[in-house]
N, C-alpha and C positions, 0 to 999 in steps of 0.2 A: 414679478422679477424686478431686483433692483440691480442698476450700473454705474459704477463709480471710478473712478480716474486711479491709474495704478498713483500711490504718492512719490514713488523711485521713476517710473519712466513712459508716466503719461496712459497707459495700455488702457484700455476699457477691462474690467474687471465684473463680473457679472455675477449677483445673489441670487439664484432661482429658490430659492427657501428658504420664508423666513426664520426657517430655524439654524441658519449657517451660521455665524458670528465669524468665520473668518475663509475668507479662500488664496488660493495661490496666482500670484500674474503667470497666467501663461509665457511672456516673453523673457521675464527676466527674474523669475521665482523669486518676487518680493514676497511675504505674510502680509496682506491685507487683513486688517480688523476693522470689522464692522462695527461703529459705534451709532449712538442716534441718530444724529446731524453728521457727522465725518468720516473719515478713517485714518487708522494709525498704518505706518509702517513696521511693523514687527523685524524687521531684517529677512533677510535674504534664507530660502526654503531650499536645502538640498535637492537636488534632483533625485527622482527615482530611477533603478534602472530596469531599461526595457527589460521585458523578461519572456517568454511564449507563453503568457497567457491572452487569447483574444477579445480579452474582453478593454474595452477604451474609455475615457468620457464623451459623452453623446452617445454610449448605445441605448438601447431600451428594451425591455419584456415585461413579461407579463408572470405574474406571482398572486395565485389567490384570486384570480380573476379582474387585480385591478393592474393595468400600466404605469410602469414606474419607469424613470431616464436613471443612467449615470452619471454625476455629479460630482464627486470626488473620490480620490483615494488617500491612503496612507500605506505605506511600506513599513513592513517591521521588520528588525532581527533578532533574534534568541538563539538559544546555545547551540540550537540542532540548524538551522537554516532561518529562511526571510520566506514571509508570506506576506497577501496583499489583503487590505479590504476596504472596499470598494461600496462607497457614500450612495445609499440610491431613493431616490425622492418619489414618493407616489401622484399620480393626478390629482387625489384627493390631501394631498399635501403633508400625509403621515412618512415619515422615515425609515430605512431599514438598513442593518448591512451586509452584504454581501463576501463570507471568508473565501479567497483564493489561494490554494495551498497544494500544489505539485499537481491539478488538473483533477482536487476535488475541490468542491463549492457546496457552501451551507448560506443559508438566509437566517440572520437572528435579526429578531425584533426585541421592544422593550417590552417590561412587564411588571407588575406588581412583586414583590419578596413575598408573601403569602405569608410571613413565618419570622421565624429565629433563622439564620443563617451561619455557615461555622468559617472560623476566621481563617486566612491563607494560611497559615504557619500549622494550622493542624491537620490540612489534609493529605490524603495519600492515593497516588494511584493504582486504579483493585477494588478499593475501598468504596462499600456504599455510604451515602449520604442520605438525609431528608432534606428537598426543596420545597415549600410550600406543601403540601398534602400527598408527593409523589417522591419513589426512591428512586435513584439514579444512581450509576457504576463512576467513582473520577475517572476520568481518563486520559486529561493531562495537564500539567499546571507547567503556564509560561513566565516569564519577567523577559519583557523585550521592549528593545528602545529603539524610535522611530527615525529610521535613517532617510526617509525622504516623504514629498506628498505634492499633490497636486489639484487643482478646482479648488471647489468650495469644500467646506467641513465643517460639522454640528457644536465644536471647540477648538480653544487656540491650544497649539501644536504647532512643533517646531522641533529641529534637529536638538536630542537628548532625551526627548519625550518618554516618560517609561511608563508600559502596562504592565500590566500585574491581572494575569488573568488564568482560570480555571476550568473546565469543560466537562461535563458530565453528560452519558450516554445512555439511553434506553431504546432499544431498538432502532431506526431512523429517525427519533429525536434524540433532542440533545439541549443542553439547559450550560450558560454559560454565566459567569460572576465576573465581573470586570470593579477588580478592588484598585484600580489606576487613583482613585480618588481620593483612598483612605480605606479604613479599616471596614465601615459599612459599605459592601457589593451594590452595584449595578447590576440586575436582573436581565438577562437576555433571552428568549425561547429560542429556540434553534429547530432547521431541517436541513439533510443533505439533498442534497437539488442536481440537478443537472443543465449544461447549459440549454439541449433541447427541448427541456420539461418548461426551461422559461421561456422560450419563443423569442431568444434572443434577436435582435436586429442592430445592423450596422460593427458588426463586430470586424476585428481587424481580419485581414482574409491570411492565405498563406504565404506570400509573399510580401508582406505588409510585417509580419513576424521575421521571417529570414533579414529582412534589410535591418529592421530596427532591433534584434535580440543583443542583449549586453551592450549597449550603447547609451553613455550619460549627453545626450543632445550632441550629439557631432564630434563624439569621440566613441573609439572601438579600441576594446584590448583583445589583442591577438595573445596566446598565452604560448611561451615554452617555461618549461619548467625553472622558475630563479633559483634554486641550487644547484642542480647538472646541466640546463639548459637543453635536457630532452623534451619533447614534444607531447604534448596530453591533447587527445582528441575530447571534446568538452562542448553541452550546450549552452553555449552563451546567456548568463541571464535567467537559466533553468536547472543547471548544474552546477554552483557554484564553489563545492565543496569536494574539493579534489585531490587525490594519492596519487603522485610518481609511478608510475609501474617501474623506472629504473630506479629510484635510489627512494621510494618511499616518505618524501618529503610531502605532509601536510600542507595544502596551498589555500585562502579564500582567493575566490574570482568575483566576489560582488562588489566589485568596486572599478574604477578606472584603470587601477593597475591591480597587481596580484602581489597578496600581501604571506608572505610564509607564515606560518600560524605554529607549526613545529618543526624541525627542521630532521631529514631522516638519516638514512646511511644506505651503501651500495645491497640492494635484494637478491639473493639468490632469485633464479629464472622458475616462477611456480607453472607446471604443466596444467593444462586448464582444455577443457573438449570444447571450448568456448573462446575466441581471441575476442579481445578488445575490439570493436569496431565491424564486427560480424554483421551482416544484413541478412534480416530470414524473412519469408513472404507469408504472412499467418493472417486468414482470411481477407486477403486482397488489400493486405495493408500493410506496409515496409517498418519492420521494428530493427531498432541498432542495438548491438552489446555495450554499453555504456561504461557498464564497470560493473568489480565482482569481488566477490568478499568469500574468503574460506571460515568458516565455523566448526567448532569442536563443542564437545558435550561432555559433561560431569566423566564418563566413562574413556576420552578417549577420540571417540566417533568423530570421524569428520565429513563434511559436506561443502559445495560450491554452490553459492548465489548468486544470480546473474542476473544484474539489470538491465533492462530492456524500455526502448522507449520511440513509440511510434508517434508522427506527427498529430496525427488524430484520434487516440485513444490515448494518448500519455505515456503512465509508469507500468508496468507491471514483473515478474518474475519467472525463472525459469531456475527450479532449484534440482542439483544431481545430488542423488546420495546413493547408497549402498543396496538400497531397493529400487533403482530406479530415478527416474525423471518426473517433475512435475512441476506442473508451471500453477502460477498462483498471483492471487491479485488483494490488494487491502480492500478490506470490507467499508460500507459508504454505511450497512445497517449492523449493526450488531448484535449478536442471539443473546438470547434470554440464559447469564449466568451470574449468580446470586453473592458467589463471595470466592477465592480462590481457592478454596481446598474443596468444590464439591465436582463430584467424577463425573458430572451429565452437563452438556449445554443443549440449548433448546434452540433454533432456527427455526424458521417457516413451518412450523408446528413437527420439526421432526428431531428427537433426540440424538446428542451424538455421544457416542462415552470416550471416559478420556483413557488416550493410546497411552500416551508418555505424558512426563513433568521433569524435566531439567534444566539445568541452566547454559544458554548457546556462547560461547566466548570468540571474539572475532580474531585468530591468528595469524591472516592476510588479506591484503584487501589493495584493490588498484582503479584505477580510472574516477570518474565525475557520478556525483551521488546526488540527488534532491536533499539531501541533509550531512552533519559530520558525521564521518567514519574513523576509527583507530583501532588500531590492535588493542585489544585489549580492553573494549567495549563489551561490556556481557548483560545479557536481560535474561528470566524466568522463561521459560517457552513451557505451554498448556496446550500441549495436543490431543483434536476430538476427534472420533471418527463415526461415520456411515457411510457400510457398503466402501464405494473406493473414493468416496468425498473426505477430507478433512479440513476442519479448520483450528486454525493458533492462536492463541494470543501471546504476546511480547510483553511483559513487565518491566520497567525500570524504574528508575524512581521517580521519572519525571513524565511518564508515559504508558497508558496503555493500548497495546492496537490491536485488530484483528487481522486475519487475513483467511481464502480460502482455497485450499489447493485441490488438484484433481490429477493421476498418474497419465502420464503421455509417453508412448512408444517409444524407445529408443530409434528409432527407426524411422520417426517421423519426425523426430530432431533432428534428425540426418537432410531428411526429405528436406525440411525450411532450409538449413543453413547451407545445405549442400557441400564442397572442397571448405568451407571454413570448419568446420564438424571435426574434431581429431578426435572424439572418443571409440570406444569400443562398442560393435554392435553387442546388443543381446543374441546369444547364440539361440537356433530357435530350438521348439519341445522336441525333444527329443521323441520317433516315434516309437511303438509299443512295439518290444521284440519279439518275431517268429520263432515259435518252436514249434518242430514236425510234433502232430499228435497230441498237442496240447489241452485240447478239449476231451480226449482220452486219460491222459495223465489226471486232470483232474476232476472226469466219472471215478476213476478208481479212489481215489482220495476220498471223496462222497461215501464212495460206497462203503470202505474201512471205518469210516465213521457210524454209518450206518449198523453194521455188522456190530460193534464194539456196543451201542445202545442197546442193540437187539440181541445181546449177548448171553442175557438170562433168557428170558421168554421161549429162545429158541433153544437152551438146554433142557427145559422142565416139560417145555412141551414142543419136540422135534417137529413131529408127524405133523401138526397143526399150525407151525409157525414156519414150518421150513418153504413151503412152496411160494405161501405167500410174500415171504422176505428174497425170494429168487426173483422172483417174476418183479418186486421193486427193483432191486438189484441191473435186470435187463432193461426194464425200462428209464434207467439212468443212461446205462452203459451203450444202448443201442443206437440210441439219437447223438452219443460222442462220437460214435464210430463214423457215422455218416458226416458228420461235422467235421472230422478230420479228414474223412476223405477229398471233402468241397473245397478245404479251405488250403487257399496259396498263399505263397512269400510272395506279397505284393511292394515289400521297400526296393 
């Protein structure tokens, strides 16, 4: 470990890895540059802002069986939202980093190009690639510039910083090209991870998040809407990208103040089984309605999506449509699907075929979102199905994701939300109607049938067909009779 004198305001500044070249003063967000013998002053490092991820510098886990600490971060933003990632040093003194992005987590490390590599300009999301000796699905390509950072870090960076990066998908790995550099990639390997799977320690607790979310160091913005001055319930620091429910004004909140991004007009009132701010109790853990987006289909068809977001489990969904209810969550692994026009995906070794293919277009949408939202946002939608499992992918041009949904009870959406619930129950089945003598009615019916077969055999030869087509005949007829005698109107 090396410790050096902040050059702005004295602080102790601390290198835990050789491989930093520069970190940030904790006190007064100077860019320290490590040089041989000195350090430079780089100017002054934007703050990042809190956000509800619990992850801090100082915590530590375990990955691959070796312990690694957190060391630094960097904040990004790109077109759709800001995510983090998180500088993390091994004992053995190799590097890794750690993506934080709405309450999933991926570990890439460096690696060899193996290979020819294809330049940013010509890839496409959908689309297979070759990495080195293996294919991979794109699945999303970003240009994002670094709005804050703090500790140490493996290069100098500083507020404007821009990546230029690409992300490819093969079941729960994933293969990453970071062209920030230039035209020839940075090679990344990638896993999605979990924070339990790393045996995290020292992480921020829940109250530790509550005090500090959306706060640039001893400021908080409280949000009403800056064009009508209505109210938007919103999480701090984790929802940043937010819709009016009254007048539809596009807002960003990742920042000190709230900056309009488009400006809207007064919204007709959308009826929704679902209010904004709704609290449902789904396996012993408090999820909020965050916000909700209406989507239409090639044909017409529309549906409600409704974000949802517990303290402990994060994002997931609760989608109405014309079939019913289902709630759904983004995939962390992705099934085995080869190129976008083929009818099968492949999961946990089980096929799904594809239900639909059209394109979903957003034509309302309200409250705070892990990324932007607008009318008028449309992606491809690939639905697979098994049994009553289905999973989606989303296409854009900038994006592709999965997700996986499963049908839930009208009835048990009721049960979570309780008086906040304004939809309609499902009426239940209908039971099977009584008719006196019905098991009679249809002995005879058999039996006409019967007779009508037996039609010749029993003209050509009477004497020898006749008895024996009687005695079938009662032996239909006879056990009706009694069945209709037994049988009551039990509705």
């Amino acid at each position: 470990m090396q410790t050096v004198s902040c050059p702005s305001c004295g602080a102790e500044v601390k290198f835990r890895s050789h491989a930093s070249v520069m970190a940030v003063c904790e006190y007064c967000n100077t860019s320290v540059l490590k040089d041989v013998d000195a350090v430079q002053d780089l100017g002054r490092m934007s703050s990042v802002l809190e956000d509800y991820s619990p992850i801090q510098i100082g915590a530590s886990g375990v990955f691959g069986g070796r312990q690694f600490s957190v060391v630094g971060r960097i904040q990004l933003r790109y077109a759709a939202g800001v995510w983090n990632e998180w500088y993390l040093l091994f004992d053995d003194g190799q590097t890794a980093w750690l993506g934080d992005s709405s309450g999933l987590y991926t570990i890439t490390t460096a690696r060899d190009a193996g290979g020819p590599l294809p330049s940013f300009d010509a890839l496409e999301p959908g689309r297979m690639e070759s990495i080195g000796a293996e294919r991979f699905m794109t699945s999303e390509l970003r240009t994002a510039q670094c709005v804050g950072g703090q500790g140490e870090l493996p290069f100098k960076v500083g507020e404007g910083w821009q990546a230029k990066v690409a992300d490819f998908r093969r079941g729960a790995s994933f293969v990453t090209l970071d062209y920030s550099d230039g035209p020839a990639p940075a090679v990344y390997n990638g896993l999605s991870v979990t924070l339990d799977g790393l045996k995290f320690q020292l992480l921020r607790d829940e109250d530790q998040i509550q005090r500090s979310a959306g706060r640039y160091r001893g400021k908080l913005s409280a949000l009403d809407c800056p064009a009508c001055g209505g109210p938007i319930k919103y999480l701090p620091g984790m929802t940043a990208n937010l819709l009016c429910p009254a007048c539809r004004t596009r807002i960003d909140a990742a920042g000190p103040e709230a900056r309009v991004l488009a400006a809207g007009e007064k919204a007709a009132a959308v009826p929704t089984s679902l209010e904004l701010g709704a609290v449902a109790s789904l396996n012993k853990q408090e999820y909020r309605v965050i916000g909700f987006m209406v989507r239409r289909d090639d044909e017409g068809a529309r549906w409600t999506e409704y974000l949802l977001h517990g303290a402990r489990s994060g994002f997931s969904w609760l989608v109405e449509t014309e079939e019913g209810w289902f709630r759904a969550n983004v995939m962390e692994e992705w099934p085995d699907w080869h190129w976008t026009g083929a009818d099968t995906a492949t999961f946990d070794k089980v096929a799904y075929e594809k239900l639909y293919d059209y394109r979903a277009t957003v034509v309302h949408a309200a409250g705070a979102f892990n990324w932007r939202v607008a009318v008028g946002d449309s992606a491809r939608v690939y639905e697979f199905k098994h049994n009553q499992v289905r999973l989606s992918a989303e296409l854009t041009g900038e994006e592709l994701t999965w997700s996986r949904s499963t049908p839930i009870p009208t009835d048990q959406v009721k049960a979570w939300f309780g008086a906040a619930f304004h939809g309609e129950l499902s009426p239940a089945t209908p039971k099977e109607v009584w008719v006196k003598g019905r098991y009679g009615i249809m002995a005879k019916k058999f039996i006409m049938i019967m007779l009508v077969l037996n039609a010749i055999p029993v003209l050509f030869a009477f004497r020898s067909a006749f008895v024996p087509t009687l005695l079938g005949a009662l032996a239909v007829y006879l056990p009706a009779l009694f069945l209709d005698f037994t049988d009551k109107d039990d509705t």
